[in-house]
C-alpha positions in Angstrom: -14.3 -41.3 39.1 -11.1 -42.6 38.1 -9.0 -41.1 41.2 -11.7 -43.0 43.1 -11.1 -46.6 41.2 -7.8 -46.1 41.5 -7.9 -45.3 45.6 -10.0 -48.4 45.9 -7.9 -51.0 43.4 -4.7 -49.7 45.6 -6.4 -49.7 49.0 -7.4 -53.5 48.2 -3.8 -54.5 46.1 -2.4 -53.1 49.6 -4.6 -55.8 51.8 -3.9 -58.4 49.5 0.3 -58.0 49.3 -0.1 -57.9 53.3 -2.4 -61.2 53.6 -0.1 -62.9 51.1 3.1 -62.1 53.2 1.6 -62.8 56.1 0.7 -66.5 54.5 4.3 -66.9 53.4 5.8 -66.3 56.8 3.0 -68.6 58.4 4.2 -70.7 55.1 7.5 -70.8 56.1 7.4 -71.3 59.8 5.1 -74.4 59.2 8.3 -75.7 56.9 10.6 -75.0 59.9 8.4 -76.7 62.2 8.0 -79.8 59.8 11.8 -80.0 59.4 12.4 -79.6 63.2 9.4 -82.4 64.0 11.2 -84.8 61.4 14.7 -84.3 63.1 13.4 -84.7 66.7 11.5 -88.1 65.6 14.2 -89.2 63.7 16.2 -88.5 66.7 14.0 -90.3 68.7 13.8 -93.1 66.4 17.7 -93.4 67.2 17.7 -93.1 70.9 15.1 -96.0 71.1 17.1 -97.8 68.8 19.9 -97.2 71.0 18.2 -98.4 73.7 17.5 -101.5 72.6 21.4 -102.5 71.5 22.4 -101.5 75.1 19.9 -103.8 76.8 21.1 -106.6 74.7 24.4 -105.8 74.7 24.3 -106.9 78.6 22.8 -110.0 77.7 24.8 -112.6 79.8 24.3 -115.1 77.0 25.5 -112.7 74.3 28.7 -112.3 76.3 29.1 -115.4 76.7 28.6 -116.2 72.7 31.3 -113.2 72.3 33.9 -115.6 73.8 33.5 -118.6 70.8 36.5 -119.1 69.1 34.4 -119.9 66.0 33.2 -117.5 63.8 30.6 -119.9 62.3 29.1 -120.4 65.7 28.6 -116.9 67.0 26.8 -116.3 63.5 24.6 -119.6 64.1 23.8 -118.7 67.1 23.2 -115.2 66.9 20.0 -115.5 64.8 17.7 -115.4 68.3 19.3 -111.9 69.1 18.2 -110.5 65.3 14.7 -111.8 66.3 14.6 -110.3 69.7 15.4 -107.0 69.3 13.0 -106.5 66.0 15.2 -105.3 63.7 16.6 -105.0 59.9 20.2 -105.2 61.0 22.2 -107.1 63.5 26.4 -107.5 63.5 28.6 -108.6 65.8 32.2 -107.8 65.7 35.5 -108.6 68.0 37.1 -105.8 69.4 39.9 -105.6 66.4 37.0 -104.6 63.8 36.4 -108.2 62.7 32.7 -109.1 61.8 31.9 -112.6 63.1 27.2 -112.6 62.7 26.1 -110.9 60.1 21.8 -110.7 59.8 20.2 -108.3 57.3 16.4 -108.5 56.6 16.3 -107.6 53.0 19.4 -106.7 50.3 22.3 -109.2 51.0 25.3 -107.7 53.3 28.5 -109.4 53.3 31.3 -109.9 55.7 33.4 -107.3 53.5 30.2 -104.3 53.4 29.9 -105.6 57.1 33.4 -104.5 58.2 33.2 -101.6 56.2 30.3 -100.3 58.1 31.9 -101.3 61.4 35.3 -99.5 60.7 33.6 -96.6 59.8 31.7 -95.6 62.5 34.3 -96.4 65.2 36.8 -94.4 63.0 34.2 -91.4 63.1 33.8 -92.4 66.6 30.3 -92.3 66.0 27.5 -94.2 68.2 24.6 -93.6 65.3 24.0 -92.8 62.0 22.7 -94.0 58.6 24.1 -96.7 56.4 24.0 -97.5 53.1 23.7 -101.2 51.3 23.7 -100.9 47.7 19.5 -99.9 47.3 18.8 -100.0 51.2 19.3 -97.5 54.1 19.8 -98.3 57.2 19.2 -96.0 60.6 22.4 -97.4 63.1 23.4 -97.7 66.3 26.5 -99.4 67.7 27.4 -100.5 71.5 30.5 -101.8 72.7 29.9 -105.2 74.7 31.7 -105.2 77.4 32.4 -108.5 80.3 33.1 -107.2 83.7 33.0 -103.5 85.3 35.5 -101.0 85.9 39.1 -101.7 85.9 38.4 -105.5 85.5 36.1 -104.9 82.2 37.2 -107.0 79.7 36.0 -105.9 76.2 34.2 -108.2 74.1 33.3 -106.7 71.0 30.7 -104.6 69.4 27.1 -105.0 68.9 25.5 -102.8 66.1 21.6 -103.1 65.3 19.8 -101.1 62.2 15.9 -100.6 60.7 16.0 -100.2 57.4 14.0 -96.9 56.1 11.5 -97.3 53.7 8.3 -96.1 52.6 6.5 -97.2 55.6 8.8 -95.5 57.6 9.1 -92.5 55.2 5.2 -92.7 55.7 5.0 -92.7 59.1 7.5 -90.0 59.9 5.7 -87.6 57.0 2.6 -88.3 59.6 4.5 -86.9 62.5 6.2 -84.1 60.8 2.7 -82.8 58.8 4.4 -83.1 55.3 5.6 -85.5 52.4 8.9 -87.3 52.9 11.2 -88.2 50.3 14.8 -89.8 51.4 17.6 -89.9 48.8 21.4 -91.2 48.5 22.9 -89.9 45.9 20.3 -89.5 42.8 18.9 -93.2 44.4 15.2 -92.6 46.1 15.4 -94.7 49.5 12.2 -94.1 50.7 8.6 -91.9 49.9 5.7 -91.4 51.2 4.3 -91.4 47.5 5.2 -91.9 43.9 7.4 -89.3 42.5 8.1 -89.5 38.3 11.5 -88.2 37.1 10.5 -85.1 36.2 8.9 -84.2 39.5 12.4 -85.2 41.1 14.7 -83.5 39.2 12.2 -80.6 40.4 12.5 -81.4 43.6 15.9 -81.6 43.7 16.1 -77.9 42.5 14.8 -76.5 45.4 17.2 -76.5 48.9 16.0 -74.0 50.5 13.3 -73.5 52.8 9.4 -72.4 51.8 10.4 -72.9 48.2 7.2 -73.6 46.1 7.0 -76.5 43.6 4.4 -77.6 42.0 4.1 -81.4 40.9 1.2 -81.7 38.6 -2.1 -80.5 40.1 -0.4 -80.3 43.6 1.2 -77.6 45.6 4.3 -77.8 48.3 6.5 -75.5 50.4 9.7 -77.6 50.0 12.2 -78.1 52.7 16.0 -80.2 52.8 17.4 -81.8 55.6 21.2 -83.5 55.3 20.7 -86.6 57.5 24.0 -87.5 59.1 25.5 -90.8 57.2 28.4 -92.8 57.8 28.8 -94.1 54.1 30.5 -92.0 51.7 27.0 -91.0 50.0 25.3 -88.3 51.2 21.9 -89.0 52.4 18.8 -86.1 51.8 15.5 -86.3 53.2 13.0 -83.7 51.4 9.8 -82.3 53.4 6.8 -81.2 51.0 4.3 -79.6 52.8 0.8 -79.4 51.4 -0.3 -76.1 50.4 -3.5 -76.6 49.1 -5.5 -75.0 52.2 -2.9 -72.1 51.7 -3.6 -71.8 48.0 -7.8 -72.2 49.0 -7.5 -69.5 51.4 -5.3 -67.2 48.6 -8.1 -67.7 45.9 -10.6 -66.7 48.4 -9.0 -64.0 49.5 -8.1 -63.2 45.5 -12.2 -63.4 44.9 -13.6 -61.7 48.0 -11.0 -58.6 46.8 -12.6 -58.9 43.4 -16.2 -58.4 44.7 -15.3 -56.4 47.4 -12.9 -53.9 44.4 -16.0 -54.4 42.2 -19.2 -53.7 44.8 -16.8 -50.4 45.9 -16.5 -49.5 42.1 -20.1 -49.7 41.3 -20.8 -48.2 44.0 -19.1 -45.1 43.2 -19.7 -45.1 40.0 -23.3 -44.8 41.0 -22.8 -42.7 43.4 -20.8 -40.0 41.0 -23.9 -40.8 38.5 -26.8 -39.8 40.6 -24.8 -36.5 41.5 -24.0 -35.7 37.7 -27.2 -36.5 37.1 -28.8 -34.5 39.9 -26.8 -31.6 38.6 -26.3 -32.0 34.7 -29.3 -33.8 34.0 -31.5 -30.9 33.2 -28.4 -29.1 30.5 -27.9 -33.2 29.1 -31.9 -33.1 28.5 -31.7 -29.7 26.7 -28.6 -30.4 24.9 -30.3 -33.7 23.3 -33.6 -31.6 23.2 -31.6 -29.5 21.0 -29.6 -32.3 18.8 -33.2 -33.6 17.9 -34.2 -30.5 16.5 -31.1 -29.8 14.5 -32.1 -33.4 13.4 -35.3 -32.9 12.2 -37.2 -34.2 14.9 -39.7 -31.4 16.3 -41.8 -34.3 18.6 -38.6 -34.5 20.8 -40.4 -34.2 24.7 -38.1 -31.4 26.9 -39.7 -31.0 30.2 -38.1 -28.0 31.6 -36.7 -28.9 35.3 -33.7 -28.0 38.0 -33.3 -24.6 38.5 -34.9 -21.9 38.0 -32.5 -20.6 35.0 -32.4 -24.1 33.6 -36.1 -24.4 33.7 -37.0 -21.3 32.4 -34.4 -22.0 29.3 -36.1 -25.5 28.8 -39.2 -23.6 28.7 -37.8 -21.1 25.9 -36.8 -23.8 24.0 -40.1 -25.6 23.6 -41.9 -22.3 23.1 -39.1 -22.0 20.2 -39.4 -25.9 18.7 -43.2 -25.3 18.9 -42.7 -22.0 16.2 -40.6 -23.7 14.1 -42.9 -26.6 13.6 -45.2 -24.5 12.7 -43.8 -23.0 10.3 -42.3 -25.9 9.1 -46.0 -27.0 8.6 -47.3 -23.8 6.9 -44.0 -24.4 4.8 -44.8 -27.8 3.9 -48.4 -26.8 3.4 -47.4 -24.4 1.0 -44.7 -26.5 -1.1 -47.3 -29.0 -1.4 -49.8 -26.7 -3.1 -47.7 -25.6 -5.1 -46.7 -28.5 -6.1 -50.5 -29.9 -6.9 -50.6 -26.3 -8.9 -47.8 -27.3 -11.0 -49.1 -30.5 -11.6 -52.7 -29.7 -12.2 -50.9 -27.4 -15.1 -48.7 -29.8 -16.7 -51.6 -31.8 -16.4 -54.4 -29.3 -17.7 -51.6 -28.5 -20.4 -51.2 -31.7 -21.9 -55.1 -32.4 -21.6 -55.5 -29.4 -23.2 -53.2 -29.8 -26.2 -54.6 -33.7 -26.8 -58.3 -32.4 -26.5 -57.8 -29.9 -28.7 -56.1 -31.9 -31.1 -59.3 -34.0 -31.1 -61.7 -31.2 -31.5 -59.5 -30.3 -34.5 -59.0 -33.6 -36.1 -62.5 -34.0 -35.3 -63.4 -31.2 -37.5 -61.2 -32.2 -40.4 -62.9 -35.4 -40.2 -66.4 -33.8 -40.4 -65.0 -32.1 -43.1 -62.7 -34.7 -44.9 -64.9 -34.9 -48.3 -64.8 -31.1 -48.8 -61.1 -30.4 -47.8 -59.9 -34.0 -49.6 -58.3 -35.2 -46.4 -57.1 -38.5 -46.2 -59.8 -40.2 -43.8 -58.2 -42.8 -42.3 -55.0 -40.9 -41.2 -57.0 -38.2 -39.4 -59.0 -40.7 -37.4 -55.6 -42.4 -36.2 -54.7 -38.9 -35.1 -58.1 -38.6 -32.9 -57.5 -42.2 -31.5 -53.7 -40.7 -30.8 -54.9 -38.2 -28.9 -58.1 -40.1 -27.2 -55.3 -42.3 -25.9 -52.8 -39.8 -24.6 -55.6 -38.3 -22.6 -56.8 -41.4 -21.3 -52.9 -42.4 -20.3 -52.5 -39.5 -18.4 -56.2 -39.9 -16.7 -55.1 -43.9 -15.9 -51.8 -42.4 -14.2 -53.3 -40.0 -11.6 -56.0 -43.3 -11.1 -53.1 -45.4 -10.4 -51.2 -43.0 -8.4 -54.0 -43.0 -6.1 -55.4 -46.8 -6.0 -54.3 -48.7 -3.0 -55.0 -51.7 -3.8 -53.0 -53.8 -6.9 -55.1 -53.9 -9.3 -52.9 -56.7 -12.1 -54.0 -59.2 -14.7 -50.8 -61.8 -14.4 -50.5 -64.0 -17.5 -47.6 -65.7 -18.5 -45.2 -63.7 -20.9 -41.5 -63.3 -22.0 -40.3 -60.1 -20.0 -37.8 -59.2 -23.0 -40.3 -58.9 -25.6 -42.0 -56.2 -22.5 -39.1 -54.5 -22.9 -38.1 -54.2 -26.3 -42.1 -53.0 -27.1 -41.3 -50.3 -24.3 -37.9 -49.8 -26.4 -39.8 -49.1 -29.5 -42.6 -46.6 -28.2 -40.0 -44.6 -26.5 -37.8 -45.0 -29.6 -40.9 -43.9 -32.0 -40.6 -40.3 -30.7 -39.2 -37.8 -32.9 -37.3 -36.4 -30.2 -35.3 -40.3 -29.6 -35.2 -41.2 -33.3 -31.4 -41.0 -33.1 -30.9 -42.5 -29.9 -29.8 -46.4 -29.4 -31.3 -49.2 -26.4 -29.8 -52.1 -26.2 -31.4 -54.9 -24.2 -29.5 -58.1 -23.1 -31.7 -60.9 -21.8 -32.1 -64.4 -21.2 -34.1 -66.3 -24.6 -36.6 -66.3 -23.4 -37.5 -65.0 -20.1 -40.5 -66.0 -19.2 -42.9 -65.5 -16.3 -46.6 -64.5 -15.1 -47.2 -60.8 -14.8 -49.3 -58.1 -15.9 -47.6 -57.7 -19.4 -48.8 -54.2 -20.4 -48.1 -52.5 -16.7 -45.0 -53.8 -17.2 -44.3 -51.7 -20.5 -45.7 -48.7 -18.6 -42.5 -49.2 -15.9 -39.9 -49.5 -18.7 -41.2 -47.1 -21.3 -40.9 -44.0 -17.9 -37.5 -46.0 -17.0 -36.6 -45.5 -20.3 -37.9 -42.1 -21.3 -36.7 -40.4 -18.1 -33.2 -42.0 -18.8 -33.2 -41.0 -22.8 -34.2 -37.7 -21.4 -31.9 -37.2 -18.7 -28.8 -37.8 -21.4 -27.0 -35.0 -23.6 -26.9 -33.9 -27.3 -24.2 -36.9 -27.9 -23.5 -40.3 -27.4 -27.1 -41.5 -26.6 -26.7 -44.6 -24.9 -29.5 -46.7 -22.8 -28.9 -50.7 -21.6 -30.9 -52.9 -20.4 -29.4 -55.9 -18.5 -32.0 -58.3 -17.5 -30.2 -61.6 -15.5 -32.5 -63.8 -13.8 -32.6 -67.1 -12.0 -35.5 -69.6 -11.0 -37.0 -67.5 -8.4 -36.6 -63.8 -9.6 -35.3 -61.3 -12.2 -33.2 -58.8 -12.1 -33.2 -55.5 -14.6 -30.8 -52.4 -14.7 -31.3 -50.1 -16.5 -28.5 -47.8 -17.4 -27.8 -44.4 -18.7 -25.0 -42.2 -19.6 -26.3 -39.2 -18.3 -25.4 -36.5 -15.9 -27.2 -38.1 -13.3 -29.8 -37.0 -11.3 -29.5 -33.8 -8.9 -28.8 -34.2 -5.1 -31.9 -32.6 -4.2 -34.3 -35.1 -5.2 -32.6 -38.5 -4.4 -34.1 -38.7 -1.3 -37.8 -38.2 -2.3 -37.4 -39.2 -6.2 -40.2 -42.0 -6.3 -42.7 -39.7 -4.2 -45.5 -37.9 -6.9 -44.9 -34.9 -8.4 -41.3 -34.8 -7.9 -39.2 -33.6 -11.1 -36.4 -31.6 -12.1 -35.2 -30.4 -15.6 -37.9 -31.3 -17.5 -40.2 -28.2 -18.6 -43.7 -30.0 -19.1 -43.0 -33.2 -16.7 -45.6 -34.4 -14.2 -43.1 -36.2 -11.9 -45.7 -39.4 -12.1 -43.4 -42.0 -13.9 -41.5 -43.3 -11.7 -43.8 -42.5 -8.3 -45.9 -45.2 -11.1 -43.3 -47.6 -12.2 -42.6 -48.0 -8.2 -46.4 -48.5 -7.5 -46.7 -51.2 -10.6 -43.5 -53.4 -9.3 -44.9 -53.3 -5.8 -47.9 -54.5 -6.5 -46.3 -57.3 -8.3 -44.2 -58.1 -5.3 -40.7 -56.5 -6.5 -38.6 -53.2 -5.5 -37.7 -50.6 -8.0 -34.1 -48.5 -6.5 -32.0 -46.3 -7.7 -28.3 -48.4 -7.5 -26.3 -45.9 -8.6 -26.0 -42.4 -9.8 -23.4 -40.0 -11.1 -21.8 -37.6 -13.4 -21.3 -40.6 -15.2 -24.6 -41.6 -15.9 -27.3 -43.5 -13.9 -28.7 -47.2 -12.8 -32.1 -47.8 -11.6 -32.4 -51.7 -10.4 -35.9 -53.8 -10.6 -36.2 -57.0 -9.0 -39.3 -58.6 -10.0 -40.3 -62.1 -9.1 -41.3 -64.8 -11.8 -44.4 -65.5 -10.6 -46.5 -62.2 -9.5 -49.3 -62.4 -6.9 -52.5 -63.7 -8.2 -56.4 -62.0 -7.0 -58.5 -65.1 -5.9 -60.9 -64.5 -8.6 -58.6 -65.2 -11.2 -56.1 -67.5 -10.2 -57.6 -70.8 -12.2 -57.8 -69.0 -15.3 -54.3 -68.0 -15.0 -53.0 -71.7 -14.2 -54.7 -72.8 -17.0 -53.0 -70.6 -19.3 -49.7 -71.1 -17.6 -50.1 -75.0 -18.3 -50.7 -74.1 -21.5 
């Protein structure tokens, strides 16, 4: 797939490099053909120019005016010439250089600039050319005016007539040539067809040769110089800036239709290479994942055996094979889980048996009591023990087993819960020497079923005193809480609880190290701070010891029936 892409992304980069090359030679030719179109109108503009100062150079009258003595005449009565041949720049000189009329439409021209300009191009022997008067440019001409023909000519003097170039005229030769125009002398701009700042100037001014690119703000030109030939000592420039925003439309087109055409080609193989890996390694990718779900755990994984025959009649193997092993997996579970009910009917038949017999004996002491001298009261408090211990254990399968919440909220401090829970667990001979500590908030109150409560802490707290060793008995209790919620930990410095049973720790029946357990406490405790709409997690666990984590709201969930008796003991 990836000697395909490549193929294709070269195959395209190929087209493109030869469309773009081929636009920059069209580029450049349209800059020559601009720069040629301004130089043959220019040129034109001068031979009709020229025309014009040789018809009125044989103006009888203008010969005749040629003749005046008086220099102040010939420029009085020169004005009518200036208007009838239409133009910036009329001058009239005798044949030893010497300016007598001098008419300029715009900047001021003196006799001095006048005979500078006359000097100049009779030195250079020149008949036209371009002038320039301090901000203006002038396209000129020059004709000898002449009395008489052949060897009786008699010359007269010179006529020499000039339109100034400006922006109209920069405009309207830009609109013959195709492009932009901009004419400079010097670092002076004579003429534009448009606004140019100084930064886009010094810009242009960069760029001399032809089918440069410049870009002046959003805009795009091929840039092209032309030296115009000048008579003054200042060179004079004119700039062509052809337009290539078409260009640059067609190159992004091009640029996109390459994209789609480079993508549709990729997808298209990549599909292509897809539906004939699939066609071929479908079936071994099916079996492969068939077989990564059963190392999983997940026996309900679907394989339907398919593509060849050997493929198919390996698929076939393995569902035969997943099919076993789920069964036996069954018949394993099956098993566990009686056993496990054994165990727990005889821890539970165990400790019914030692309580009821207990009774039966205290009982008989009791029946008894006058003729042994037993002390009555304390032997009835030792049937009550036991009459409670065997209705605790009877009330914890019942709870294990109800689905529904079965809670009588009232409002209560949970840290008084606690520290009662403290004390029973405390009251065993077994945790006479042990020490829990309970931080909490004075007071922390809330609504909740007070003595399901104590059930939760006193298994939180006997499974953690019994999970610790001979030495440095330690159990905390952190209770933090805030207007909503608390929140209890409750710590031990144990050796933490074994690997094996994390995963399933709050399911019934599940214990380790304890001989007589039940594994019902905490499957319980869970089952109590449910139903009061908390959590109950184990946070942390280690060598170290362990942390078990109840959230608990302040308010529990109410049942309908007795939600007015508990608002009016919560208002009171």
């Amino acid at each position: 797939m990836g000697i395909f892409a490549a193929l294709t992304a070269t195959s395209l980069l190929v087209i493109r490099q030869s469309v773009r090359t081929e636009v920059r030679r069209q580029i450049a030719e349209a800059t020559e053909s601009s720069v040629a179109n301004f130089v043959r109108i220019q040129q034109q503009e001068s031979a009709e120019l020229g025309r014009s100062a040789a018809l009125l150079s044989e103006l009888p009258i203008l010969k005749s005016l040629m003749t005046a003595p008086d220099r102040a005449t010939i420029q009085d009565a020169s004005t009518e010439f200036r208007d009838l041949s239409n133009t910036d720049l009329l001058l009239l000189a005798r044949p030893t250089d010497e300016v007598v009329a001098v008419h300029v439409v715009g900047a001021g021209m003196g006799y001095t600039s006048a005979d500078k300009l006359v000097q100049s191009f009779l030195q250079q022997r020149e008949e036209t050319g371009l002038w320039q008067e301090g901000n203006e440019v002038y396209q000129v001409v020059i004709r000898p005016i002449v009395a008489g023909a052949g060897a009786e000519s008699n010359p007269l003097g010179y006529l020499v007539l000039g339109k100034r170039i400006d922006n109209l005229v920069a405009k309207e030769l830009g609109n013959f040539a195709g492009s932009e125009v901009l004419l400079t002398a010097g670092n002076l701009v004579v003429a534009s067809t448009q606004p140019f700042d100084a930064a886009q100037l010094q810009t242009i001014y960069k760029q001399t040769g032809g089918g440069t690119d410049v870009r002046l703000g959003d805009r795009h030109y091929a840039v092209a110089s032309v030296n115009l030939p000048a008579s003054s000592t200042t060179p004079i420039h004119c700039y062509l800036l052809l337009p290539l925003t078409g260009w640059d439309a067609f190159l992004n087109r091009l640029n996109q239709m390459i994209l789609v055409l480079g993508a549709i080609a990729v997808f298209g193989g990549v599909v292509l290479v897809l539906l004939i890996s699939r066609a071929i390694t479908g079936p071994l990718e099916s079996l492969v994942a068939a077989v990564r779900a059963l190392a999983e755990g997940n026996y309900q994984y679907a394989l339907h055996p398919r593509g060849s025959a050997e493929v198919a009649e390996l698929g076939s193997a393995f569902n035969t094979m997943r099919q076993q092993l789920l069964d036996s997996q069954r018949r394993q579970l099956e098993a566990e889980r009686l056993a496990a009910l054994g165990r727990a009917a005889g821890s539970i038949s165990h400790d019914l048996r030692h309580q009821l017999a207990a009774v039966v004996a205290n009982a008989e002491f009791l029946y008894n009591v006058d003729e042994l001298n037993f002390d009555r009261e304390e032997i009835y408090l030792e049937v009550r023990r036991g009459a409670s211990q065997m209705t605790e254990l009877i009330d914890s399968l019942v709870e294990i087993s109800r689905d529904k919440p079965n809670l009588m909220p009232m409002p209560g401090d949970l840290g008084k819960v606690i520290r009662k829970a403290a004390d029973s667990v405390l009251s065993a001979p077994d945790f006479r020497n042990y020490s829990i500590e309970v931080h909490d908030p004075c007071p922390a109150m809330g609504v909740f079923d007070a003595r399901k409560l104590e059930r939760v802490f006193f298994n939180l707290l006997l499974n953690a005193c019994e999970a610790m060793s001979d030495h440095n008995h330690r159990v905390t209790v952190a209770v933090a809480s805030d207007a909503e919620r608390f929140e209890c930990r409750v710590a031990d410095n144990g050796s933490g609880i074994p690997e094996s049973i994390r995963e399933s720790l709050f399911e019934p029946f599940v214990s380790a190290g304890k001989t007589n357990g039940t594994g019902l406490g905490l499957a319980i405790a869970k089952k109590i701070i449910e139903d009061h709409g908390g959590e109950l997690m184990l946070e942390s666990t280690s060598v170290n010891g362990t942390v078990f984590l109840v959230r608990l709201p302040r308010q529990a969930p109410v049942p309908q029936a007795d939600s007015v008796a508990v608002t009016r003991a919560t208002l009171i």
